[in-house]
N, C-alpha and C positions, 0 to 999 in steps of 0.2 A: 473690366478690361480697359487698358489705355487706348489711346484713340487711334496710334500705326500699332499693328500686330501681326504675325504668321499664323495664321490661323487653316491649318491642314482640310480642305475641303473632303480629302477621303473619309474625314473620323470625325470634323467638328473641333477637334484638339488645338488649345492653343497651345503652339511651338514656342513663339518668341515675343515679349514685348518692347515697346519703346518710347519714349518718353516724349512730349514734342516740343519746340526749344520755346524757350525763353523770351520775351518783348524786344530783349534788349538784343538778346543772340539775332533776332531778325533781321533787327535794325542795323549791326554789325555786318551780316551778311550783305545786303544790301547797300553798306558803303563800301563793301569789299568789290562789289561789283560793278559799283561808277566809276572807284578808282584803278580796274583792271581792264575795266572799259577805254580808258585814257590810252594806255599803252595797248591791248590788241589793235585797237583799229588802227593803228599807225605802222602794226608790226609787217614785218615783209608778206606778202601776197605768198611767198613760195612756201614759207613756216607754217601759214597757217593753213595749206593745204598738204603741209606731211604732216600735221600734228594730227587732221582727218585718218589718214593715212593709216597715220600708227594705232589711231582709236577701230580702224577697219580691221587692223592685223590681232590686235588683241580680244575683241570679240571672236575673232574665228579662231584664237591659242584657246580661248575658256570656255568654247563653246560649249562644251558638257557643264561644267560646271553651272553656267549661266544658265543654259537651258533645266537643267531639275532644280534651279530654285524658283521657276517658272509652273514645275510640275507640283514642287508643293506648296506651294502660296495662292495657285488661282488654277491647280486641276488640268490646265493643258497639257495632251498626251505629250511623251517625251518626244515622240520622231514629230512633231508638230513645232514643239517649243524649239528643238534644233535648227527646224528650218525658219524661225523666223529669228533667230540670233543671225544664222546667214541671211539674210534680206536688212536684217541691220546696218550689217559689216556692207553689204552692196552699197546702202546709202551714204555713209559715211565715205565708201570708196569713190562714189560715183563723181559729190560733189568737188572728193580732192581732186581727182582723175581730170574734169569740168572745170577747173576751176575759173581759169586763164578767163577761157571761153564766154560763161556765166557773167563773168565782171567785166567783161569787158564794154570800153565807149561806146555809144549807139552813136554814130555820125546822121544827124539830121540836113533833110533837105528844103532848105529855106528861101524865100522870097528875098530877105534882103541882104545886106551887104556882110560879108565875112562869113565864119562857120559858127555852127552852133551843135553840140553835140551835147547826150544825159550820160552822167556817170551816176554807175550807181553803187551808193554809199551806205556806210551802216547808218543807226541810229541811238545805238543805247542798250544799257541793260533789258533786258526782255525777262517773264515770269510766262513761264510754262508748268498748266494744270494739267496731270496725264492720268490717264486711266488704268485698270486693271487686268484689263483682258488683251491686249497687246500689249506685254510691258515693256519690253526692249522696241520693239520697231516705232511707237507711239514716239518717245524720246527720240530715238534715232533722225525723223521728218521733219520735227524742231530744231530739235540743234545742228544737226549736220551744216542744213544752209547757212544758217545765223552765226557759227562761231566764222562760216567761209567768208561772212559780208564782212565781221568785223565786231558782232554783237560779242554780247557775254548773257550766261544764262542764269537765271534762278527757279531751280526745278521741286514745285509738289508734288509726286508722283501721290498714286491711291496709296489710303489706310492701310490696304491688305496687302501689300508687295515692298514692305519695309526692307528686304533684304537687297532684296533688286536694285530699288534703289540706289542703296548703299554700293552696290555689289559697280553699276554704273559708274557714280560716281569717283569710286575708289580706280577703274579702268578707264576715266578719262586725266585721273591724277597720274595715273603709272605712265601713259601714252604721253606726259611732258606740259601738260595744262602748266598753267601760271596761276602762283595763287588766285582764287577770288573770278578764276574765269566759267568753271561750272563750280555750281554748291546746288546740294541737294537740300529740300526744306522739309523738316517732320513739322510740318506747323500749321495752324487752326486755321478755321475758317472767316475769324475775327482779323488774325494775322493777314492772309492772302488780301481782305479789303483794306489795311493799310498801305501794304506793300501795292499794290494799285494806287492808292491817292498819294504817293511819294512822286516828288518831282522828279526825285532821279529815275522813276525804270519808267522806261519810253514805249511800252507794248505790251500784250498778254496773248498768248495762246491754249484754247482750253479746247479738250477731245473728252466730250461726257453727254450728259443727259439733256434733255431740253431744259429741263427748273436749272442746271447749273450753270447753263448757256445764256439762260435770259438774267442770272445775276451779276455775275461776270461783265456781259454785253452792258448793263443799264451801268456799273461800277465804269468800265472801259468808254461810255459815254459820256459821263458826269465828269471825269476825271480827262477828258481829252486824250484816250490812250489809244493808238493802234489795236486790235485787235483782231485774231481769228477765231473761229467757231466751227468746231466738226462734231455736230451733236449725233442726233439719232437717224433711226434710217428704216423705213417696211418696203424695203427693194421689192420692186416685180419683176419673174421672170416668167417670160409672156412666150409661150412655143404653136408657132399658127403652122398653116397648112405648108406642106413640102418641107416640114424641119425634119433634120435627123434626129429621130428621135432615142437612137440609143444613143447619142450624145448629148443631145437635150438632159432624157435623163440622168446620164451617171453627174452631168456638170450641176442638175437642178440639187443630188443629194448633195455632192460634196461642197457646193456653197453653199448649203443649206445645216449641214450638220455638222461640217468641220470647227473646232474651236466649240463644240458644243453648240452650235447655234448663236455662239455668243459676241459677233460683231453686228458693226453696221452695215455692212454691203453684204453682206447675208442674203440667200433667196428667198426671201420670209412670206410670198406671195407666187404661190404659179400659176398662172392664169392660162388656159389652155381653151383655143381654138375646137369647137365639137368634133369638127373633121378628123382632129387628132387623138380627141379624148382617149376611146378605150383602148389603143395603144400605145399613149404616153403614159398612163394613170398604170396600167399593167407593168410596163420599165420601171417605173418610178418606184412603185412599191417594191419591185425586186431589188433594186438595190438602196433601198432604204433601208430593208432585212438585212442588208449586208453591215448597217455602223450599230454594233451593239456594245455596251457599254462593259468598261474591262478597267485594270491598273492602269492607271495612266503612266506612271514607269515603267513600262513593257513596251517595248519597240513593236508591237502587234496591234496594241488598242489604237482604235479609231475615235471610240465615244468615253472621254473619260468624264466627271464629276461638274456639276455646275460649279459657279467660283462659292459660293457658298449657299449655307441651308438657304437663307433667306432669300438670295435669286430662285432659286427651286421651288420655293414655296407661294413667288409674286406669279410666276411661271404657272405652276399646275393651279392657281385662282383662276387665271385666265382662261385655260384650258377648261377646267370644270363648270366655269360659266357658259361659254359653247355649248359641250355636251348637255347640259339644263335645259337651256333653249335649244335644242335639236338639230345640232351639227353633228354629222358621222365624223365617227372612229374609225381611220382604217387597221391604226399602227399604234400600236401604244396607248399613252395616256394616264398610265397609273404610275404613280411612284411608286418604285419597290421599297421591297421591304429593306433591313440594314442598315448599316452606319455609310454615310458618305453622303454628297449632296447628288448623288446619280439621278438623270430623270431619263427614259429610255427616248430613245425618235420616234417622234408620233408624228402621223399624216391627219389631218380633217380636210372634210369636207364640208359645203353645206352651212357656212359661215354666213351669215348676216348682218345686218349693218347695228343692229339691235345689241349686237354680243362686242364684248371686249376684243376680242381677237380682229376687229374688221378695222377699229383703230387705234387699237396700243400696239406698239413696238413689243412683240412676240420677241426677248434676247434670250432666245432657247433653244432646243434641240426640235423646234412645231411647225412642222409644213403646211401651207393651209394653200389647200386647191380651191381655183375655182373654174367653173366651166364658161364659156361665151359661144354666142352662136355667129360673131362676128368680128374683124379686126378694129374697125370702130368699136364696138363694145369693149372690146379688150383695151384699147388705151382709155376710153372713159375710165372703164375702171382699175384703170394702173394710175390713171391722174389725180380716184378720188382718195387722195390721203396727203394730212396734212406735210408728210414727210415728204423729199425727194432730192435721193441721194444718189445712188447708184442702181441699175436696172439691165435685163439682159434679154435681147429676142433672137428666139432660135429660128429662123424658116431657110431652107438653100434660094430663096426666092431675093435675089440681092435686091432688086427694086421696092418690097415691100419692105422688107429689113430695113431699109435708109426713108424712107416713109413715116414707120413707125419711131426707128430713132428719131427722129425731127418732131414728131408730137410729144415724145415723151417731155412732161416735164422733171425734167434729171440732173444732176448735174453731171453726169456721166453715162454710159451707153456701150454695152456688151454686146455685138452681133457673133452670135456661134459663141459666145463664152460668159460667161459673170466675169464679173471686176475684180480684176486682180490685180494688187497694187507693185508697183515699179518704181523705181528711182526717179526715172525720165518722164515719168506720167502723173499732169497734174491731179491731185485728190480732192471733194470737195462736194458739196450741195446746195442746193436750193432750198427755197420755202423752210420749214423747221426745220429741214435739216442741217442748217447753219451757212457762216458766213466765211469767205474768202476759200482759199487753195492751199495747199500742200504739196509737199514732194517740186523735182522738175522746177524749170526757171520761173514757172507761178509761184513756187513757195517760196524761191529765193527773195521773191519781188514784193511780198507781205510785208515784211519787216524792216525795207532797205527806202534811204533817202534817194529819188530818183532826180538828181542834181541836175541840172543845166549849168552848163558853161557855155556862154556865147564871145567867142573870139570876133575882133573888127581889127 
């Protein structure tokens, strides 16, 4: 099989192959994008936020479309896939909509004589690495703000969402791009480390694994590149005393099993308060019965297919190693039988520091409780993991809620909710789980020259 492919997670079937380019096609691209870099950033402020504009309108004309190429490349149910072509179209709207605002001078207050104010300016070609299980909104976070600064993009989207890409690309061409200002890249991994040690692209943005985070990062260091990093994530969502708990739970499943389990601010860890135990754990399972696995073309399915056999298969290792060492089963756990890479929602308990599941990134449909007999206990062990990304505590108790936010080490923090991502709201983690921010005038501010101009 070539290296980008459609590869149908319902059946295992490959739909589509494709080829990936050439040393020299790279290399091409890549002048295409220093020299289209010359002229966007010079181009009017107002263009290049209808050009947003028009890239917001045309994701929400194709939304169908876009959306089931979503469903059959990487298994996300259709009414899932639709809503995140719309959270696309928001960001690309939001940035046009912002724009003025965003860019605009920051007038500083200065000691000495005259004015001094930061503009903030593009910087250059940028290489954005994207992943597979958001594949519209992943791109969307990158480019939006960077074509607003004045950047131009060069996009590797994943192996398995070849059409996406294309399908992308092809609707930032229709919406009035200029040559050479997005290009999509089917290109190796030999490829991506050149294109980083070229003098021309000025940055890299990469949303994946920890091993692709730290290649990237040591490449993006050696080579003086800007760079951001939104690796991985074992969110805790921590529910103490006086939470509501029928909220707790319905929020603990559906960030827990939406997308199949398969992001990073996921609820992959609920760590629950005694006091609340056998009435949170009692919610919790009841509506975890509720996401059972179905077509993911069917505007009903909730739990559709992992993106492929082989996530399923790193998945239930994990799981099975648990169960070995003596972690309960509440929910699940077995792969069924049949074609498709389906794994049901499973609940454990009973995890230990011994078993995989306490510190590998669980990217699956696997809940894993734990009990504590205190709210100190519960942030120790919401802190102890090398990850931290995103995290959510449920209590009606505002003072201990803003307590526990403040120990968490996060980069983010859910009171009454999990993380749910916005236009206007930076994205981002700590410790493994990567470097700088996203979305909102933090992600504007990754990629952009923050100029000084001092007037006398």
């Amino acid at each position: 099989m070539k290296k980008y492919a459609t590869v149908d997670p319902t059946s295992g079937q490959v739909v589509q192959e494709f080829d990936t380019m050439t040393d020299a096609d790279v290399a091409d691209a890549l002048a295409r994008s220093a020299t289209a870099y010359r002229r966007w950033q010079s181009q009017d402020l107002t263009e290049r936020r209808s050009l947003l504009q028009r890239i917001a309108d045309l994701h929400r004309q194709h939304s169908v479309e876009l959306a089931k190429l979503m469903t059959l490349e990487m298994g996300k149910p259709i009414s899932q896939a639709k809503a995140e072509v719309e959270l696309s179209a928001s960001i690309y709207e939001y940035y046009s909509k912002n724009g003025d605002d965003l860019l605009a001078d920051e007038e500083l207050s200065i000691a000495g004589a005259g004015r001094a104010l930061v503009r903030t300016a593009s910087i250059g070609p940028l290489l954005g690495v994207m992943p597979w299980n958001f594949p519209y909104y992943q791109v969307a976070r990158f480019v939006a703000p960077n074509l607003l600064l004045g950047n131009t993009i060069l996009l590797k989207h994943a192996s398995n969402c070849p059409q996406q890409a294309l399908s992308i690309a092809d609707l930032i061409t229709a919406a009035g791009a200029p040559d050479g200002l997005y290009q999509n890249l089917f290109a190796t991994s030999a490829q991506i480390a050149d294109i980083i040690a070229s003098p021309l692209l000025q940055g890299v943005s990469l949303t994946g694994s920890e091993k692709a985070g730290s290649a990237i990062g040591a490449l993006a260091g050696q080579y003086m590149k800007k760079c951001v990093l939104e690796l991985g994530g074992s969110d805790p969502l921590l529910v103490l005393a006086a939470a509501d708990i029928k909220k707790a739970a319905s929020a603990a499943a559906s960030g827990r099993f939406g997308n199949a389990g398969q992001a990073c601010t996921s609820s992959k860890r609920l760590i629950v308060e005694e006091s609340v135990w056998d009435p949170f754990v009692a919610a919790f399972l009841e509506k975890a019965a509720e996401w059972q696995v179905g077509d993911p073309m069917s505007d009903d399915t909730r739990l559709g297919p992992m993106s492929s056999y082989q996530a399923r298969t790193e998945l239930a290792e994990q799981v099975d190693d648990a169960i070995a060492k003596g972690a309960t089963v509440h929910q699940g756990g077995v792969v069924p039988d049949g074609p498709g890479a389906y794994y049901p929602a499973t609940v454990l308990s009973g995890v230990t520091p011994d078993m995989r599941a306490y510190r590998e990134e669980l990217f699956g449909p696997v809940a894993v409780l734990y009990r504590v007999a205190s709210v100190d206990e519960a942030i120790d062990l919401a802190n102890d993991s090398p990850f931290g990304l995103g995290s959510a505590v449920f209590t009606e108790d505002q003072e201990l809620a803003a307590d526990a936010a403040n120990r968490l080490e996060v980069g983010m923090v859910g009171i009454n909710t999990t993380i749910k991502s916005a236009p206007d709201l930076p994205f981002g983690g700590v410790k493994t789980s990567g470097i700088g921010r996203e979305l909102g005038k933090f992600g504007l501010n990754e990629f952009a020259n923050k100029k000084l101009v001092r007037i006398i």
